[in-house]
N, C-alpha and C positions, 0 to 999 in steps of 0.2 A: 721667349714669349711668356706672358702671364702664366701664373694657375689659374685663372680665373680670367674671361674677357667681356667686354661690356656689348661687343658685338659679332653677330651673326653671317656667314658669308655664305648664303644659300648655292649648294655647287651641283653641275650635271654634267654628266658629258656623255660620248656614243662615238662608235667605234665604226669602221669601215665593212667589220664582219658581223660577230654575234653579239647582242644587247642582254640589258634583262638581266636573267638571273645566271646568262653565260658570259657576260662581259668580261672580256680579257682572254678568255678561253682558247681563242683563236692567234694570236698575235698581230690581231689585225690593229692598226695604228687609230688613234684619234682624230675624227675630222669633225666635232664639232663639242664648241664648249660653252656653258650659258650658267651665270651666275646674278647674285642679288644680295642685297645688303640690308640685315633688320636690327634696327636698336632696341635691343633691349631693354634698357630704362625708358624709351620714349615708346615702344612699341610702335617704332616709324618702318617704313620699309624704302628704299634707294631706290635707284633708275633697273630696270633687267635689262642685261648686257650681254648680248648674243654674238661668238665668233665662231667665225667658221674656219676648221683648220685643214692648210692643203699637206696630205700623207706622202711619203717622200714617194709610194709605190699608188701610182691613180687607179683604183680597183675599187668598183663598192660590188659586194655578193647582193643578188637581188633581196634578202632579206632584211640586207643593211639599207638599202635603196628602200621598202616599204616601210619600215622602221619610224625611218628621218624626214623619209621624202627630198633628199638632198640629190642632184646628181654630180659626176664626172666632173661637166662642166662650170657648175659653180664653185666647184674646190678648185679648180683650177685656178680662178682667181683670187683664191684665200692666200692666207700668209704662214709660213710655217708655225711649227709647234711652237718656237724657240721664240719665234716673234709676239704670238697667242698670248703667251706664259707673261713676257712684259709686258704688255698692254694690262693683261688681268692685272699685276702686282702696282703698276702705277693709279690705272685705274682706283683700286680697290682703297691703296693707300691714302689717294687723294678725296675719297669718300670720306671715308674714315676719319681724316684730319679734318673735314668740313664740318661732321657733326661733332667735333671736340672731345673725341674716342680715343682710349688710348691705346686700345689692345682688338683683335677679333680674332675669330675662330671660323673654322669650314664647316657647315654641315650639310652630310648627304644623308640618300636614302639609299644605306648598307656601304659595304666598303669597295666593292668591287672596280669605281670609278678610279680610287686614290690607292687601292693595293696592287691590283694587278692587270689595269688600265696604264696608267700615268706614270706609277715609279717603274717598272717595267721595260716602260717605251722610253722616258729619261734617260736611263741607263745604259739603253743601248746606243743612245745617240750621244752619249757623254753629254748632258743636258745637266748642270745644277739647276736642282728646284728649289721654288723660295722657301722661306723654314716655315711659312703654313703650311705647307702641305707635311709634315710631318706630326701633326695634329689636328685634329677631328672629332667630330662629334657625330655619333649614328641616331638621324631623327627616330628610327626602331627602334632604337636601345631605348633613348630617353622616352618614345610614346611607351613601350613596355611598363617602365617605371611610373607613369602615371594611370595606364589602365591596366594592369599586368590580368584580367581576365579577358583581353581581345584575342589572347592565343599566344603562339611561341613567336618568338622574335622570328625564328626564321619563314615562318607561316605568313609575317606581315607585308603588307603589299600597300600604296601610297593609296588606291581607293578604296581598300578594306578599313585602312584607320580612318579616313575621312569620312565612311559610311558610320565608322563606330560612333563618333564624336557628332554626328546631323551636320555636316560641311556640303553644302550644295556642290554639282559637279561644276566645271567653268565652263563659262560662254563657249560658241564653240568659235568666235576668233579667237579664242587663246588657248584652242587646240594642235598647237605649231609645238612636233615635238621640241623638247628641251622647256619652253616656254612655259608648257602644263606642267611638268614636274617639276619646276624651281616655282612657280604660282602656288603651286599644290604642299610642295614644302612649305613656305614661309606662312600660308591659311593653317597650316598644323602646328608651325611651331606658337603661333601666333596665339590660337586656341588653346594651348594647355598651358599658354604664358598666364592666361587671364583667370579669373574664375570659374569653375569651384578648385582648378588643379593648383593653379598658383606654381608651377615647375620653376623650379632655376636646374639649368643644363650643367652637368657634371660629371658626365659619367663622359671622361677626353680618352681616347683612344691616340697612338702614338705607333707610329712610322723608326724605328731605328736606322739614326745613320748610317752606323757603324758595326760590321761583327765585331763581339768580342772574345776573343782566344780565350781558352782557362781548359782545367784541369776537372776529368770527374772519375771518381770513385765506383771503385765495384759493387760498395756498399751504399750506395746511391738509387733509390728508387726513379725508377722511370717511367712514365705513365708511356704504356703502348699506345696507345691512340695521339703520341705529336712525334710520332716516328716515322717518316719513308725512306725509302729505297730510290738514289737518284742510279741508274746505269747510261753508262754511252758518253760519258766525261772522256773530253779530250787527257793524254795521260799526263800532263804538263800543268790541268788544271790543281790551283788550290784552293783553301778553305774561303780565300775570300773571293775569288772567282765564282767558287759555287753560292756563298751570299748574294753575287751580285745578282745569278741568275733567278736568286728568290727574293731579288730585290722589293719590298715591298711588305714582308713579311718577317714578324718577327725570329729568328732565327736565337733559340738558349746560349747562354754563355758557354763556351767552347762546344757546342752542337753538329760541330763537323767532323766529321770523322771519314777518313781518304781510307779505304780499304786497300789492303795490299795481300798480293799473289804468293805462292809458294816460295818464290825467291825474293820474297821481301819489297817487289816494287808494286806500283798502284796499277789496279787492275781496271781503272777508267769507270768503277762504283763507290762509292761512299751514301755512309746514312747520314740523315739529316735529322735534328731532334728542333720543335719547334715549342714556343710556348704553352701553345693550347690545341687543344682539339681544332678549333675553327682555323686557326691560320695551319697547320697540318693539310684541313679539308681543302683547303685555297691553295695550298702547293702540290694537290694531285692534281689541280685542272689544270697544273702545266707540262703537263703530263705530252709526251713529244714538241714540247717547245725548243728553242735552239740556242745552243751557246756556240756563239762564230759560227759554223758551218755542221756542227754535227746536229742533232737532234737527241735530247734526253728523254730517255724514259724516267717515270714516277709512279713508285707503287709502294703499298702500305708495306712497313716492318713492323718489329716489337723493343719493347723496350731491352729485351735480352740481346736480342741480336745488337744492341747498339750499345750495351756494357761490354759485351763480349771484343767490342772491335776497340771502343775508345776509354773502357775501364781500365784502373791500376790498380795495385796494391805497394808499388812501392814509395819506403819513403823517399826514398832519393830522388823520385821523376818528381813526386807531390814537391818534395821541396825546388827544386827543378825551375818545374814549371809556375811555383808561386808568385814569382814577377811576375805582375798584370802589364796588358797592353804591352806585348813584347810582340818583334817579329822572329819568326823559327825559323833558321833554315840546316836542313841536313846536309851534313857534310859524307860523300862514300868512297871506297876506298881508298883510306889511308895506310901510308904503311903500319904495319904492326907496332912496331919502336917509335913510332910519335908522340911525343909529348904534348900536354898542353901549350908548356912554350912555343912548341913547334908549329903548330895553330896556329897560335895568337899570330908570330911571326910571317908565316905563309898572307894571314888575313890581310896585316898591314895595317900603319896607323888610320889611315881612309876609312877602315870600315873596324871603332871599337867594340868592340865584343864586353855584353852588360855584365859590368863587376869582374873584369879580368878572367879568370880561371874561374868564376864562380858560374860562369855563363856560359860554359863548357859541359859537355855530357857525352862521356865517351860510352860504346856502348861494347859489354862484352860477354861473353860464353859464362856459365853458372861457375866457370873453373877459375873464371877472371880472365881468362885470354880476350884480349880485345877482336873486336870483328872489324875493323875499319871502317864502322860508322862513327858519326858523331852527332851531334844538335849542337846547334849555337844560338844565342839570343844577341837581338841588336836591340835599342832601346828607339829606332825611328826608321823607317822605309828609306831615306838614304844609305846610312850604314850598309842595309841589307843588301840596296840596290848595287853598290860597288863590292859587297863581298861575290853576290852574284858575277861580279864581270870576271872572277878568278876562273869560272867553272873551267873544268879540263885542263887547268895550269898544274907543272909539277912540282910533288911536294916529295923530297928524298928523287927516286927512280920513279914516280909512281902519279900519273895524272889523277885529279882529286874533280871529280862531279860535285857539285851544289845546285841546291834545289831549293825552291819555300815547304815547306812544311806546317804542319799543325802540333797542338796540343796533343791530337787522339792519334796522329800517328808516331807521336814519340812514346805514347801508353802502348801501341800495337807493335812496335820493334821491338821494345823492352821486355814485353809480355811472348813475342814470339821468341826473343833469345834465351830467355831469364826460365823458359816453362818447356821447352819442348828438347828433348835430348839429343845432342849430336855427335856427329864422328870422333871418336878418341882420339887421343894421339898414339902414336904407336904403341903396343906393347912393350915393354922392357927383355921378354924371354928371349931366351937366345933362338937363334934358329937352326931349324933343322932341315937338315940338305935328304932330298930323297929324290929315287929316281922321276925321269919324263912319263907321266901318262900317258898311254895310246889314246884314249880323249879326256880328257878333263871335262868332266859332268858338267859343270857352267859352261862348258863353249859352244853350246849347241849354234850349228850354222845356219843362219837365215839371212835371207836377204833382207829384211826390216833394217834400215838403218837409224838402229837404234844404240850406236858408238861411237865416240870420238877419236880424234886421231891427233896426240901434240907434237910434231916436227921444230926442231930446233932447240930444244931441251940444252941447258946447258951442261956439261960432263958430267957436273957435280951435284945434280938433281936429286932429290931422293923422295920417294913418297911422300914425308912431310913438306918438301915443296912443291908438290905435285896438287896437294889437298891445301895449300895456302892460296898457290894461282887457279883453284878453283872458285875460291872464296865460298859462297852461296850457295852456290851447283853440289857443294858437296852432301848435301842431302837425299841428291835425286841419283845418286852412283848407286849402281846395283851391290851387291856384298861380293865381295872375292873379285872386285869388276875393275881395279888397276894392274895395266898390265906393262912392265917397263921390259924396251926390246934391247940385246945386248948383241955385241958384236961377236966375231965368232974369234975373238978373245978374252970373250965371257964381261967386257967393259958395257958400259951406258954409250948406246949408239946416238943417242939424243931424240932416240923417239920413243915413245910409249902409247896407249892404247887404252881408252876409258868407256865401259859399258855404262850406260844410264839407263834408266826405268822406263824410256819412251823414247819414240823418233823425233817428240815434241821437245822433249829436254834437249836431246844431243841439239835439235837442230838451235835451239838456245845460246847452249852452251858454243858453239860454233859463231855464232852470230856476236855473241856478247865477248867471249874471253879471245877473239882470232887477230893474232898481231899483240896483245899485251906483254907486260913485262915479267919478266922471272930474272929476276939477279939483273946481270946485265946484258940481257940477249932477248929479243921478242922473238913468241911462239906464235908457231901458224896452226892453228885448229881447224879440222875439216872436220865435215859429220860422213862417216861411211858405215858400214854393213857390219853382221859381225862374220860373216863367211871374207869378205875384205882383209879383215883382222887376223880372222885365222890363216889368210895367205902369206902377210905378212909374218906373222910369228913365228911360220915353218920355213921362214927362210926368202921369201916371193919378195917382188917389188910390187908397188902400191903408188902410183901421182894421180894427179886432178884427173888425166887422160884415159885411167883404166888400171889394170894390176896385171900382170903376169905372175906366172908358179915360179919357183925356186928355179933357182940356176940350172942347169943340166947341158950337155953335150950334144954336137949334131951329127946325125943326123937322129941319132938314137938318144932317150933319156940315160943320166946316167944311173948302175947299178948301185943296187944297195951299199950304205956306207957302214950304216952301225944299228943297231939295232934299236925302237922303238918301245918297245915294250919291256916293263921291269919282270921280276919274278913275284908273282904274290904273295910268297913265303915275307917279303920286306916289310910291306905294309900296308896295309886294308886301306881300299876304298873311304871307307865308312870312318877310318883314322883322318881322312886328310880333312874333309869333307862333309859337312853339317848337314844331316838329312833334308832338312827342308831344301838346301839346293840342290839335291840330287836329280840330276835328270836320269832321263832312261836309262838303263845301266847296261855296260857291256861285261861280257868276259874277257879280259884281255889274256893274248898268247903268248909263250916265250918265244923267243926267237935268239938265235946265237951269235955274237959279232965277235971280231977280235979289239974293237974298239969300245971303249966304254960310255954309258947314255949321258947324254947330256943331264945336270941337275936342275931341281928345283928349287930356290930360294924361298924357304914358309915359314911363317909366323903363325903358332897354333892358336886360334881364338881365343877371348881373352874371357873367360868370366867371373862375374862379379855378382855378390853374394846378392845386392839390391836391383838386378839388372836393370845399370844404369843407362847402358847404350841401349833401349827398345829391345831386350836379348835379342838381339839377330846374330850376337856370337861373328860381328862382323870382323875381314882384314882385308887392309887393298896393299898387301905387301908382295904378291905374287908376281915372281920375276919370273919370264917365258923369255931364253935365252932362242936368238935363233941359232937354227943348223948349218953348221959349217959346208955341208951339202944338200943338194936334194932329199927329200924326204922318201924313202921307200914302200914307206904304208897308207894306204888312204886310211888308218886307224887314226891319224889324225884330225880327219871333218867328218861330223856326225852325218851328212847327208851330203856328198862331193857333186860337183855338177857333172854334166853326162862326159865333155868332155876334158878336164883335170883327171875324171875318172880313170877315163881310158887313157890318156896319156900315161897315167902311173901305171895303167898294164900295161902297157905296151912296154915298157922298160924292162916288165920282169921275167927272165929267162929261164925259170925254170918251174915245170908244170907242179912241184910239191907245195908252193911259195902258200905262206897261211893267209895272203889276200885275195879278200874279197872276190869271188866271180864276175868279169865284163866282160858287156855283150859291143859290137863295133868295131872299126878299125880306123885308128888316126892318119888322117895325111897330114903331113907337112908343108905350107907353102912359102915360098922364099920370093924372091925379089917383087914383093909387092907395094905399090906407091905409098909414099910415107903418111898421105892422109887417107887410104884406104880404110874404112870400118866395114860394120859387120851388113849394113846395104849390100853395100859394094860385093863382099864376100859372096852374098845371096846370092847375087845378081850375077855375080860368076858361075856359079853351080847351076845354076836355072835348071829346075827339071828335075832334079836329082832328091826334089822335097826334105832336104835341110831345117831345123830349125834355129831361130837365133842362138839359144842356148848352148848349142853345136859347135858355135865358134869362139875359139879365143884368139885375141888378136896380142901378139906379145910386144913386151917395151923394154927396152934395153938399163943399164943400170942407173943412166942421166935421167930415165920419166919419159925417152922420145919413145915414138914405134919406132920397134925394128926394121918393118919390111917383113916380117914372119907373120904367120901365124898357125895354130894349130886348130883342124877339123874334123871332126869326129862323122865317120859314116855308120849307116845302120850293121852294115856288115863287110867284110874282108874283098868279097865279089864284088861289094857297089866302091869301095875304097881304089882298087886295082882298074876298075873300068873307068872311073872319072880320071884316074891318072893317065891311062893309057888315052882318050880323050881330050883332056884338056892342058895338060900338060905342053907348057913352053906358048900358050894361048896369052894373046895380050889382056888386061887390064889397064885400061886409059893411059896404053899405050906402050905400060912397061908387057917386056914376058914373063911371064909367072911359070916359076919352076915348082912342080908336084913330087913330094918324096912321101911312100909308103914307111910309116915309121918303125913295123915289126921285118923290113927287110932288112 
C-alpha cells in the first residue's frame, strides 16, 4: 500500500462481550462491523455499509446486548467472520475503483477494534486479513494534531471532539450503534479536512506481520515500561507462538525471550519487550487470555529483568545470531565427540543448515567441554520443519531432541553455561584408602526421598561417567552425594547411589534420565530415600516392592563379623570431612575383629587459589563398598527404625556389646502369602496395637517377598503371648509360623 492514500475507510466494530474502552478485553468474538468511504480530494463520503457477524460461540453478555441492541437471534442469521471480511474488501475495493482512487486507508476511533479486537480473533481462526488492516489511521491521534489543547489523546472520546469543534449531535435515527460512530467519525474527519485546520492524515500506524528474531546486547538500554511478564505458556511454546498470542501488537526485534529453569529448560514464562508504552499497556489487558487451552497470565517486568534473561556479551552468539530472518532450533544432547560434520550429517540434505558449519553453535563449559547443546540456523521454516522430524532420532548411541528456539534463549544457555561455575572433573591426587565410619556425617537417615538410585551401570562406570549421564542434574547433586556400590569383591556391582538437594530434583532426575544410555547399556533410575540407600550400602536389598536388611540367618540374625569402627588414632573426623557438611557428630568406639574393616575410596577436596568450583571444596568420588555380611552395629544409620533396630539386637549375644540400648522383641514370621503387606500384617495382630513402622516385610535376592517378615513388639511378654496365640493361625488361608527371634 501507498505512503500516502487518497481515501478514507471509516471502520467500527463490537464485540459479543465488553466495548468501549475494554474492547477485546474479554476474548469475546466480533459480531458486528460497519464501515464508510470518504474522499479526500472531493470531500465525498460513500454508501455506510452495515454487517452483522455470526460468532462461532452464540453468547452476547447483557452488556453486550445493551450496547448494540443486537440479539442471539439475528446473528444467527449472519454470515461468519471469514465471509464479513470478503464482502468488506470487494465491497471497499469496488468503491474505491468507482471513484477513480488508487489507494485508501482505515480509520478508527483508537486502536482497540483492529489491535486486539480483529487480529486476535484472525489468528485464532487462522483467518488471513487483507493488507489494510495492517495500516491505520487513529481519528484521536490525527484530531490531537490539530487541536492538541482538547486534552490527552487518551482522554479523547468521539463526543468530547465533536463538542470541541461545534459538531451537532445526530438525528436520533441514526442513533443505531455502529451507524453513530462511523457518522460521527467521518463529520470529524470531514471538519478538520476543511478550514481553518486544513489537516492532511499522516500520522499511519502499522500492524506487523511478522516477528522478527534478532540479538540484544547487555549494553542495551531498555525502557521498563514496554516490558511484561507472560506466565502459563504451554512448555513446547515458542517465540513466534507467543507473537501470535500478541498478535496485533507490536512486538521489538528479537523481544522474546523463553525463560528457562535450573536445568536449562523453559519454565512455561518468558518476557516480552514491546515497542512502546501503549502497545505494553494493550498487552496487559490480555492478561488470562488463552493460548490453545491454557490461559496466560500478563504482568508488568523491567527492563533488567529482560537483559538479564535475553542480554549477551559474547561475540560469538552476537556473530552467531547476526543472520537475520533465520529459524533457531536447539539441538540436546548430543554426544560429547560430535562434530560439526556430524550434525550436519545426522540433519541430512532435506534440512540445509545456514552456511554449513557456520550455522552451527556448539555450546560449552568455561573449560571448552562441550555440554551437548547445540543451535542451528535454517534459512526458511521448511528446512526447520524436516530438521524437526529427526527429534528423538540417534546420533552415535544417543537419541538427540530438537526444539524451535529463539535468539534470547541462545543468549540464556550461553550466559548460564559461559557465567555460572560447575562440577570439576576429577581431581588428579592420588587417593587415599582409610578405614569405614560407623556414620559418615553426610548420611543422615531420613525418609525424604530426596536420592537416586542407578541400576544397570555398566562394570566400567566411573564417576566421570556417572556425572556425564547426569548431564544437567549435575548441579543439583549434594557434595560428597555419589555413591558407587561394590560387590563383596570389592568390584562395581553396577549400581550406585546419588543424593540431590531436593525430593523435587531426584524426582527429576528419575523421571528425565530412567532408561537412557551410558556406553552401551540403559540405566534404570528410581527416586528413593536416603535411609533406602543406606540399607542398601550396608549390604540390604532394595527393588520397586520395598527393601529388606542385609543378609542374615534363621531363625537367629547372624553374629558379628568384623568390626565397624576404625581407631581414632588413624584419622580425624574433621580430616575426611569439610565442616560445613558435618552433621551431628558421634564418638565412634573401637571394637576388636579378627578381620580387617572394609575400606574407603577418597579423593581429598580439591582447592583452588580462585575458588573456582563455588568453594564448596566438592567430591562425588566416595566409594561405599558393601559388606560381605550383615552389619553388626546400628552405628551405621543415624536414626534406625524401631524394628531394623531391634533386629540388630536381637542378634547380639553378649550383654558387654558397645550397641546402643533396645527396647522390644522381634518375632519372626514365615510362611506368609507372597502378596501379603503390612495391612495384612496389622490385620493379623489385631489388638496387639502394632504400629506400621513395626513391620518389615523381607525380599529375597531376585526383588520377590519372601513369605517372611520381621515384627517388632513392645516388649518380650507381648512377643511370646502373640506367639503362643497366633501361631500356625491362617492368613488368607496360608498358616503362619511365629518364631521369637532372641530364642
Amino acid at each position: 500500500m501507498a505512503s500516502h492514500s487518497d481515501t478514507l475507510v471509516v471502520f467500527f466494530g463490537a464485540t459479543a462481550g465488553a466495548n468501549g474502552a475494554k474492547l477485546g478485553s474479554d476474548e469475546r468474538e466480533i459480531i458486528l462491523l460497519v464501515w464508510q468511504i470518504v474522499d479526500l480530494h472531493e470531500k465525498k463520503v460513500g454508501k455506510l455499509q452495515r454487517r452483522l457477524v455470526k460468532p462461532d460461540t452464540l453468547e452476547l453478555t447483557d452488556q453486550s446486548k445493551e450496547d448494540t441492541g443486537l440479539s442471539v437471534d439475528e446473528l444467527c442469521k449472519a454470515e461468519p467472520l471469514d465471509k464479513v471480511l470478503q464482502q468488506f474488501q470487494q465491497s471497499v475495493s469496488a468503491e474505491v475503483k468507482a471513484l477513480g482512487r488508487s489507494s485508501y486507508r482505515l480509520c478508527v476511533d483508537g486502536p482497540l477494534i483492529i489491535r486486539q479486537a480483529l487480529h486476535p480473533e484472525a489468528s485464532k481462526k487462522n483467518l488471513v486479513l487483507p493488507e489494510c488492516f495492517y495500516s491505520f489511521v487513529d481519528v484521536r491521534k490525527e484530531f490531537h494534531k490539530c487541536c492538541p489543547n482538547a486534552g490527552p489523546v487518551q482522554d479523547l472520546t468521539l463526543p468530547a471532539m465533536l463538542e470541541y469543534v461545534c459538531i451537532p449531535e445526530l438525528p436520533l435515527s441514526e442513533q443505531v450503534t455502529g451507524v453513530k460512530e462511523v457518522r460521527s467519525m467521518v463529520q470529524l474527519s470531514l471538519h478538520i479536512l476543511a478550514d481553518p485546520y486544513n489537516h492532511t492524515f499522516s500520522c499511519f500506524e502499522a500492524v506487523k506481520v511478522k516477528f522478527e528474531s534478532g540479538a540484544c546486547s547487555k549494553t542495551e538500554p531498555v525502557d521498563s515500561e514496554t516490558v511484561i511478564r507472560a506466565r502459563g505458556l504451554p512448555w513446547q511454546s515458542s517465540d513466534q507462538d507467543i507473537a501470535r498470542f500478541f498478535k496485533g501488537l507490536n512486538i521489538a526485534k528479537g523481544g522474546v525471550a523463553l525463560c528457562l529453569n535450573a536445568q536449562g529448560r523453559r519454565n512455561g514464562e518468558a518476557l516480552v519487550r514491546f515497542i512502546n508504552q501503549e502497545h505494553r499497556d494493550l498487552a496487559l489487558e490480555r492478561h488470562k487470555h488463552h493460548m490453545g487451552s491454557r490461559y496466560v497470565e500478563v504482568y508488568k517486568a523491567t527492563g533488567e529483568e529482560f537483559l538479564k534473561i535475553a542480554g549477551g556479551t559474547s561475540n560469538e552468539v552476537a556473530q552467531f545470531l547476526s543472520k537475520e530472518n533465520q529459524v533457531i532450533i536447539r539441538m540436546r544432547g548430543l554426544p560429547f565427540t560430535a562434530s560439526p560434520q556430524d550434525v550436519l550429517t545426522f540433519l541430512g540434505p532435506e534440512s540445509p543448515v545456514t552456511d554449513a558449519t557456520e550455522g552451527l553453535l556448539f555450546v560449552k563449559y568455561p573449560d571448552g567441554r562441550p555440554t551437548g547443546d547445540a543451535f542451528v540456523l535454517f534459512s526458511c521454516e521448511e528446512y526447520a520443519q524436516n530438521a524437526l522430524k529427526k527429534h528423538k532420532q540417534i546420533l552415535g548411541k544417543r537419541y538427540i531432541e530438537l526444539f524451535r528456539s529463539t535468539a534470547a534463549e541462545v543468549q540464556q544457555v550461553l550466559n548460564r553455561y559461559m557465567s555460572t561455575p560447575l562440577i570439576s572433573t576429577l581431581p588428579t591426587t592420588s587417593m587415599l584408602p582409610v578405614p569405614v565410619l560407623a556414620t559418615p556425617p553426610f548420611l543422615a537417615t531420613a525418609s525424604t526421598r530426596d536420592c537416586v538410585r542407578l541400576r544397570g551401570l555398566p562394570y566400567t562406570a566411573a564417576i566421570e561417567d556417572i556425572l556425564e549421564f547426569m548431564g544437567e542434574h549435575t548441579i543439583d547433586i549434594k557434595p560428597h552425594g555419589v555413591h558407587m556400590v561394590l560387590n563383596q569383591q570389592g568390584r562395581p556391582s553396577g549400581d550406585a547411589f546419588i543424593q540431590m538437594k531436593s525430593a523435587d530434583r531426584a524426582f527429576m532426575v528419575a523421571q528425565k534420565c530412567h532408561k537412557k544410555m551410558m556406553k552401551d547399556r540403559y540405566v534404570e533410575v528410581f527416586q528413593c530415600s536416603t535411609e533406602e540407600m543406606s540399607f542398601v550400602l550396608m549390604g540390604g536389598t532394595l527393588n520397586r516392592s520395598g527393601l529388606s536388611p542385609p543378609p542374615c540367618k534363621l531363625p537367629c540374625l547372624s553374629p558379628p563379623a568384623y568390626a565397624a569402627f576404625p581407631s581414632p588414632a588413624l584419622l580425624s573426623e574433621a580430616a575426611l570431612y569439610q565442616s560445613p557438611l558435618l552433621s551431628a557428630s558421634r564418638t565412634p568406639q573401637p571394637t576388636h575383629s579378627p578381620h580387617p574393616a572394609p575400606t574407603l575410596a577418597y579423593y581429598p577436596p580439591q582447592h583452588h587459589p580462585a575458588q573456582l568450583y563455588m568453594n564448596m571444596n566438592m567430591n562425588y568420588t566416595a566409594y561405599y563398598p558393601s559388606p560381605p555380611v550383615s552389619p553388626s552395629t546400628v552405628g551405621y544409620f543415624a536414626a534406625p527404625p524401631g524394628s531394623v533396630a531391634s533386629a540388630l539386637a536381637a542378634q547380639q549375644p553378649h550383654a558387654g556389646s558397645p550397641m546402643m540400648p533396645q527396647h522390644g522383641a522381634l518375632v519372626r514370621m514365615q510362611g506368609l502369602p507372597y502378596n501379603a503387606g503390612v495391612k495384612d500384617i496389622l490385620g493379623f495382630f489385631q489388638g496387639y496395637q502394632l504400629q506400621p513402622d513395626a513391620i518389615l516385610v523381607l525380599y529375597n535376592l531376585s526383588g520377590q517377598r519372601s513369605g517372611e517378615a520381621l515384627v517388632t513388639f513392645p516388649s518380650e511378654e507381648t512377643a511370646r503371648r502373640a506367639v503362643a496365640e497366633r501361631s500356625n493361625h491362617p492368613l488368607s488361608g496360608h498358616p503362619v509360623r511365629l518364631l521369637v527371634c532372641c530364642d
